[in-house]
C-alpha positions in Angstrom: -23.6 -6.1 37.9 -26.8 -6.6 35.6 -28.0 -9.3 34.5 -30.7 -10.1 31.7 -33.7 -12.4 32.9 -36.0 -15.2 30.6 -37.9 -11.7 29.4 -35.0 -9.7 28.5 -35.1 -7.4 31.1 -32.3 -6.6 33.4 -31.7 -6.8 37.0 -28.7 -6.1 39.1 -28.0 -6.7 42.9 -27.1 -3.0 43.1 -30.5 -2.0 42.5 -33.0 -4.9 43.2 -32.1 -4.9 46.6 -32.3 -1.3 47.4 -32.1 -2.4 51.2 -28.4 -2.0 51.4 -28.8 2.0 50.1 -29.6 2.5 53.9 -25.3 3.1 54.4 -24.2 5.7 56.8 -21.7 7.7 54.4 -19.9 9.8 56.9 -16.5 11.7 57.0 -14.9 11.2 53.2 -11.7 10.6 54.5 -12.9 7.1 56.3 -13.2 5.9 53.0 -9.6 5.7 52.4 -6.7 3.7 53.0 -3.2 5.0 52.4 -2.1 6.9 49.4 -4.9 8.2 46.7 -2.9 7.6 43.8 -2.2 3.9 42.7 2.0 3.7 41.8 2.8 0.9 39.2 6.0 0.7 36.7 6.4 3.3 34.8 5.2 1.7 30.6 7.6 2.7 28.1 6.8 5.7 26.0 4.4 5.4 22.9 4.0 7.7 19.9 0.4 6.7 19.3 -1.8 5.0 21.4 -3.6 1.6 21.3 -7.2 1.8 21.5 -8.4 -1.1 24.5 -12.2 -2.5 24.1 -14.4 -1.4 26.8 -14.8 -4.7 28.9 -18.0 -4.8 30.5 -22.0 -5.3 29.6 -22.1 -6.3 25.9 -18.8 -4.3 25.0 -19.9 -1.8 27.2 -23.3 -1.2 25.5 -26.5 -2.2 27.6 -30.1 -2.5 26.0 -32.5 -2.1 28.9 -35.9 -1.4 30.1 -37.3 1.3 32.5 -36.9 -0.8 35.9 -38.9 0.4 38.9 -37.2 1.4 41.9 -37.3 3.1 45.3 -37.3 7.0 44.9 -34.6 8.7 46.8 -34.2 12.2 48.2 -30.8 13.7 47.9 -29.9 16.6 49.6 -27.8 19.6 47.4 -24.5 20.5 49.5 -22.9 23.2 47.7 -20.7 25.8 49.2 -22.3 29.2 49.8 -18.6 30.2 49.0 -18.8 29.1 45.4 -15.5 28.4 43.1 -14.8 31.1 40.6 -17.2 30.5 37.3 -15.5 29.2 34.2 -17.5 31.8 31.8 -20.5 34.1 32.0 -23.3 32.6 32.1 -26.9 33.4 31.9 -28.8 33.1 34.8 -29.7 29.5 34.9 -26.2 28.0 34.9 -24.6 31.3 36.6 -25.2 29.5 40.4 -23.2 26.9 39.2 -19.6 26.2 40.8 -16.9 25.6 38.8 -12.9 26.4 38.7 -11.3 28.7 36.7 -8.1 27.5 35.2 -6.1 30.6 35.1 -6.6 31.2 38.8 -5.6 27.6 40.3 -2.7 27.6 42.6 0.0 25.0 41.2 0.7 22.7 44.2 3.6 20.0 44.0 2.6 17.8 47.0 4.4 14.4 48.0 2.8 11.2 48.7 4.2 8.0 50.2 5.2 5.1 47.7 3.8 2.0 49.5 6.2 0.0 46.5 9.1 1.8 47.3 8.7 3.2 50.0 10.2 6.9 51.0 8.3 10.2 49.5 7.9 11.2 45.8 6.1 13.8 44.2 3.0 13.3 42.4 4.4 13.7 39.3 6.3 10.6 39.8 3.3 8.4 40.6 2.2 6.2 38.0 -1.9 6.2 38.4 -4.0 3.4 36.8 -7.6 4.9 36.6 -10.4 3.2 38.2 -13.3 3.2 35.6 -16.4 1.8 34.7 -19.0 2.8 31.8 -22.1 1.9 30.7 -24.4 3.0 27.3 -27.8 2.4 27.4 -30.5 2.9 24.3 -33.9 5.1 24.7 -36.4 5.4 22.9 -34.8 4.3 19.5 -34.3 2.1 16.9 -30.5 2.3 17.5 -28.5 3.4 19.9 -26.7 6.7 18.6 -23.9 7.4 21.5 -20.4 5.7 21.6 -17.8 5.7 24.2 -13.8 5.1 24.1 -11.4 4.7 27.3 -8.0 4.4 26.7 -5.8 3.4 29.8 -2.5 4.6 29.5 -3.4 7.0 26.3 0.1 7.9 25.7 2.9 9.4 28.2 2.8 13.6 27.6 5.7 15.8 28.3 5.6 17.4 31.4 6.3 20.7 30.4 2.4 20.5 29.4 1.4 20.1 32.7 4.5 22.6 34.6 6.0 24.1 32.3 9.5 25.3 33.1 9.0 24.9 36.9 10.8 22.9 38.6 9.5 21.8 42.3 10.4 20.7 45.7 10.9 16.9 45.1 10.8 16.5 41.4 13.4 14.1 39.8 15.3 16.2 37.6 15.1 12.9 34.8 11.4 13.2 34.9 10.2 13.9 31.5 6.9 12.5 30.6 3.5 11.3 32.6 1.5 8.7 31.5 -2.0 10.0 30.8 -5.3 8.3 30.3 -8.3 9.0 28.0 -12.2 9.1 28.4 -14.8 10.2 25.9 -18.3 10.2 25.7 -20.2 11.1 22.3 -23.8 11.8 22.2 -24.7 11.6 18.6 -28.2 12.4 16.8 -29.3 12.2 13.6 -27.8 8.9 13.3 -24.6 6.7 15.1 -22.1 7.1 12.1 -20.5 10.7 13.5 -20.1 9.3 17.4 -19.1 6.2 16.4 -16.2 8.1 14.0 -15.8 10.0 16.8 -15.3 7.1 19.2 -12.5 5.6 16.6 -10.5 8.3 16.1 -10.5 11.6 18.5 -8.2 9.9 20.9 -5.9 9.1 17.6 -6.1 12.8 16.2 -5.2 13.8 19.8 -2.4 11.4 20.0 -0.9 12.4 16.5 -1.1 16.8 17.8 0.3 15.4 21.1 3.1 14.0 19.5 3.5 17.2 16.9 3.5 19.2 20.0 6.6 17.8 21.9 8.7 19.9 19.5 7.3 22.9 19.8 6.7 23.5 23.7 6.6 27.1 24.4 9.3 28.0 27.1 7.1 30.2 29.4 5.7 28.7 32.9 3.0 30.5 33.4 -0.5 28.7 34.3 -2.4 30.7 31.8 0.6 29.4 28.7 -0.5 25.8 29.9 -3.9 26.3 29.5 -4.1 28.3 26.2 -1.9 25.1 24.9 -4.2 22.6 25.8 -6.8 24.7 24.4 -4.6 24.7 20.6 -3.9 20.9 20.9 -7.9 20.1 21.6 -9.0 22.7 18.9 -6.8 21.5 16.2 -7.8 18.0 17.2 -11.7 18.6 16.9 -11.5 20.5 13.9 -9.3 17.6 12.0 -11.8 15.2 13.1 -14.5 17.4 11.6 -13.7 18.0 8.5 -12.8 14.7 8.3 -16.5 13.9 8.9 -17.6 16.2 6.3 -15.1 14.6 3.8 -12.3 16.7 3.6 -8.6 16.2 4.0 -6.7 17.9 6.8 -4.3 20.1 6.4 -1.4 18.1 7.5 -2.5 14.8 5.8 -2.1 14.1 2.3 -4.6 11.8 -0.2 -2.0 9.0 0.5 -1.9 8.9 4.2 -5.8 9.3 4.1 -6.6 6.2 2.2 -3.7 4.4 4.3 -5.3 5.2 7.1 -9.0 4.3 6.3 -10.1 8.0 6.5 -11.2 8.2 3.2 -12.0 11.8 1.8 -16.1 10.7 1.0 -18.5 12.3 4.2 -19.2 9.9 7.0 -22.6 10.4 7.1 -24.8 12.7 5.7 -24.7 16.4 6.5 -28.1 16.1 9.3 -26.1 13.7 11.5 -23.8 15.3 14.4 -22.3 14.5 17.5 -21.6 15.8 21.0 -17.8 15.1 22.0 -16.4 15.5 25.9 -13.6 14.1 26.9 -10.9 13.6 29.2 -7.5 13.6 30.2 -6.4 12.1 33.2 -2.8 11.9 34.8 -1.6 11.8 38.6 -1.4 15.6 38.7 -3.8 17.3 36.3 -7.1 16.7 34.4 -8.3 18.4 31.2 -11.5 18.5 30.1 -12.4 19.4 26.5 -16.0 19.7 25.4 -18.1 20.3 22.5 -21.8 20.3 22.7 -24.1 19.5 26.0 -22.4 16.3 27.1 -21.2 17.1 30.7 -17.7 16.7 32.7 -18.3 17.1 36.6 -16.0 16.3 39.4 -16.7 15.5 43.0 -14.5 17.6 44.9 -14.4 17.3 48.8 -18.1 17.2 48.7 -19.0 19.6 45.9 -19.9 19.2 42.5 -17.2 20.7 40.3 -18.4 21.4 37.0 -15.8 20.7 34.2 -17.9 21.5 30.7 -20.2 24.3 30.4 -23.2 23.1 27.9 -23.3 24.6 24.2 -26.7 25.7 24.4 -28.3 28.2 22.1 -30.3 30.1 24.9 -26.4 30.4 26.6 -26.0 34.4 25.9 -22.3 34.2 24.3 -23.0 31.4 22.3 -27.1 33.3 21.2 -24.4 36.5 20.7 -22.4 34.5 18.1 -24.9 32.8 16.3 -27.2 35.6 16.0 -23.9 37.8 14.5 -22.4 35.2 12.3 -26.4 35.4 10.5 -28.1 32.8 12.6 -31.4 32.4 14.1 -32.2 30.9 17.6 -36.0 29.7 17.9 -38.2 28.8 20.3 -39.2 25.2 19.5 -39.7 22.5 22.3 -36.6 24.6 23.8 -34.5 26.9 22.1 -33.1 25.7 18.9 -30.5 26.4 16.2 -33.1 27.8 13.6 -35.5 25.4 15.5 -33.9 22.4 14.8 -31.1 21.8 16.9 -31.0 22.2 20.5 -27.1 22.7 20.7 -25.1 25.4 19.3 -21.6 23.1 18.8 -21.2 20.1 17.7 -18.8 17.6 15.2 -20.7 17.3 11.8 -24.3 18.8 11.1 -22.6 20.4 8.4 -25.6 21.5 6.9 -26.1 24.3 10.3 -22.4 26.0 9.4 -21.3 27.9 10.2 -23.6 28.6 13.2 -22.9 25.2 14.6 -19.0 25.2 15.2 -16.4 22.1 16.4 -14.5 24.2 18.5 -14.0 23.0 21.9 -14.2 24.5 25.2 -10.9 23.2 27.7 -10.6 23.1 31.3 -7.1 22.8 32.7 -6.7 22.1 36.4 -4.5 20.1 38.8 -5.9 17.8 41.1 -6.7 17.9 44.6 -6.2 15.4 47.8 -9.8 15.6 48.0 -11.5 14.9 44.6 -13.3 11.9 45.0 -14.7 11.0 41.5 -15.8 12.2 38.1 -18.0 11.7 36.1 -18.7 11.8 32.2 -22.2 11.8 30.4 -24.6 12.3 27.9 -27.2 14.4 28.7 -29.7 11.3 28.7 -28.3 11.6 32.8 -27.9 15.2 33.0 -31.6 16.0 31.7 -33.0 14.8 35.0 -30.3 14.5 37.2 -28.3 17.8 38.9 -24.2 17.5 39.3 -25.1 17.3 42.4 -27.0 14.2 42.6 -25.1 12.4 40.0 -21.6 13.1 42.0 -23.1 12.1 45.6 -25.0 8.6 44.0 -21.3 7.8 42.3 -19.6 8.2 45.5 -22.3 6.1 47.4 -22.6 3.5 45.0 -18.9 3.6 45.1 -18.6 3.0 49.0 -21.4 0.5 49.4 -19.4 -1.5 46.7 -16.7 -1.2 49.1 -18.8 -2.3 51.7 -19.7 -5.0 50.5 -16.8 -6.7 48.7 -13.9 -5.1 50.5 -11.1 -3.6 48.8 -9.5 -6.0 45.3 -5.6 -6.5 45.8 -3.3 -4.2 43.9 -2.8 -6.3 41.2 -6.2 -6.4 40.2 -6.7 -3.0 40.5 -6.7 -0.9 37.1 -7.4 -4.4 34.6 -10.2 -3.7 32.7 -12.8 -1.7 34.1 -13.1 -0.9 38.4 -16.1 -3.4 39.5 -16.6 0.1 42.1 -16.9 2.5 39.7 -19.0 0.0 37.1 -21.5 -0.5 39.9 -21.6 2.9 40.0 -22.1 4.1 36.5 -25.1 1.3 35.7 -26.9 2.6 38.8 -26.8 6.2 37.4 -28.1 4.8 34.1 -31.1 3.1 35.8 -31.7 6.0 37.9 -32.1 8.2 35.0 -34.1 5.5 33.3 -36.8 5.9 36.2 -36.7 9.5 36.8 -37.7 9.6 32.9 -34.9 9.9 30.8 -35.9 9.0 27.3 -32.7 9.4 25.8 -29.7 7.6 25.0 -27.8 7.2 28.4 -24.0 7.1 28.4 -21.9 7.5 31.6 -18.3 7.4 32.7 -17.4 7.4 36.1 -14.0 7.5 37.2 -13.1 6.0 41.0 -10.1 9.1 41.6 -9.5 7.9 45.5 -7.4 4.4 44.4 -7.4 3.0 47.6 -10.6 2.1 49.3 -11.7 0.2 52.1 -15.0 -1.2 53.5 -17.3 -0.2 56.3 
């Protein structure tokens, strides 16, 4: 963990004593004991969700300074048989893997319930996730990004997830999976839209989640699945921006509105905007929305699965769009939204409409037996850090943890944030802190093999 000396600065075992990085990381599947999904009793079923405080560093907001520290060499192992790209891409981003949703095979395996005993499908297994976060200022006066886990979000229908089908070792009385929510919001201009954001995406989500269970379309296809999520996220982000730029949402009347502390007056003036990706996590699938050039990547096997594509201007469908709806893209320390800003989506900036739009990108995809971690951040990491690197430093940090403190019983497992995966995610912090990062520096990083053991 870090700590804060006599001179303010902070220190932390994990990267002090860079010694210990010397670990011998070899086949993934050493690393694991038993089942990779963590059963506990089912919780009863919620309508909205309960927001839980980030436990951690300051409420899971670090001040720190650039800390000095051993350079490392990684080494890129990417497939030369890359997944299936999630869009077209110009050529910068077109080498990266990714998975395309409507392609994914739907795979119903069974895993072992050490509780229980005796086989059940994934479906059945109740998953706590293993997380740990970490926000750290740059060079400003405040810090402007904001971050929100939820553990146990709310418990979805299944049909989101399968539709119709029914599998090999489903309970027919299976009905709902509990899911769990991560966001990370980048914001500029000021805090006020990724700190709204941070308070109420996960509620506006809740509230379409719940709308939806009434109106599931009866098809089973992958493709139905994924266009659904795609409505649910959309109509999400779009609520939650006009309710930035002071307006009332369809479905919510003047009452409910000043009930509800969502008061019809802007949130912040029409300059300041936010980035928004989040998550979805349950014990069979994970879905990614993402607005802007915060960054969803999961470690699968040993390659770095890219989630989010970035809403850049330079990006050629989204220079295409802005350029036809009247917009300008400018060269201007980077390409730039009429030269200001470097994104071309976003929640607020309301003054760049309509050439800066709210409207999410989703990723749908089951898991894997293999995915070992993801990981959520700002691009205060990802501006000097590849998926690559970010993904294998998780996993080590992850294992040496391991290494060092053994595995925690199962009941202490899943309260509060994963010591693991905290280790992990102020490491990466640091790490972009002395490879130059200047700003803001937010990360997620979510332990998906629940069972561990040391080395």
């Amino acid at each position: 963990m870090l700590q804060k000396t006599q001179n303010n600065e902070i220190v932390g075992d994990a990267i002090m004593q860079e010694s210990d990085e010397v670990l011998l990381v070899t086949d993934d599947r050493n690393g694991i004991n038993g089942m990779e999904l963590l059963p506990l009793e089912p919780t009863s079923e919620i309508s909205l969700p309960i927001a839980v405080q980030i436990e951690g560093i300051n409420n899971g907001q670090i001040l720190a300074k650039v800390i000095s520290l051993e350079e490392r060499s990684f080494e890129r192992k990417v497939s030369e048989d890359n997944l299936t790209t999630a869009a077209q891409l110009n050529e910068e981003n077109s080498s990266v893997p990714t998975l395309k949703a409507s392609v994914v095979a739907l795979q119903l395996p069974n895993e072992k319930d050490p509780v229980k005993g005796g086989m059940k499908s994934v479906f059945e297994l109740e998953c706590v996730p293993l997380w740990g976060s970490v926000s750290i200022c740059g060079q400003r006066p405040e810090i402007e990004d904001a971050i929100m886990v939820v553990p146990h979000f709310m418990r979805i229908p299944i049909k989101m997830f399968i539709g119709d089908r029914v599998g090999d070792g489903i309970s027919q009385t299976l009905s709902h999976l509990t899911s769990h929510f991560f966001g990370v919001y980048d914001g500029h201009g000021g805090s006020q839209v990724a700190n709204y954001c941070r308070d109420r995406i996960h509620v506006a989500l809740a509230e379409e989640l719940k709308d939806t269970k009434d109106d599931l379309v009866k098809e089973s296809l992958i493709d139905t699945r994924q266009m659904q999520w795609e409505k649910v996220f959309t109509t999400c982000f779009l609520k939650v921006d006009d309710e930035v730029g002071g307006k009332v949402s369809q479905n919510m009347s003047p009452e409910n509105v000043d009930s509800s502390n969502y008061a019809s007056e802007p949130v912040a003036p029409e300059t300041v905007g936010s980035t928004a990706v989040v998550a979805i996590l349950c014990s069979s699938h994970i879905i990614v929305a993402n607005c802007g050039d915060s960054r969803a990547v999961l470690y699968r096997g040993k390659e770095a699965v890219v989630l989010s594509i970035d809403h850049k201007p330079n990006r050629e469908d989204e220079y295409a769009r802005i350029e036809a709806s009247g917009g300008k893209v400018i060269q201007w320390n980077g390409h730039r939204v009429f030269g200001v800003l470097a994104m071309s989506r976003s929640i607020g900036d309301r003054y760049l409409k309509p050439w800066i739009i709210p409207t999410p990108e989703v990723m749908f995809l089951p898991r894997a037996r293999e995915d070992e971690c993801l990981v959520l951040a700002s691009d205060g990491l990802w501006d000097v850090m590849t998926n690559e690197e970010a993904c294998e430093v998780a996993r080590r940090r992850i294992l040496l943890w391991h290494k060092k403190n053994g595995t925690n019983p199962l009941p202490e497992r899943g309260q509060g944030y994963d010591p693991a995966a905290q280790a992990a995610a102020e490491y990466l912090s640091m790490l972009a802190l002395q490879k130059g990062s200047k700003d803001d520096i937010s990360v997620i990083v979510i332990d998906l093999k629940a069972r561990r053991k040391g080395r």
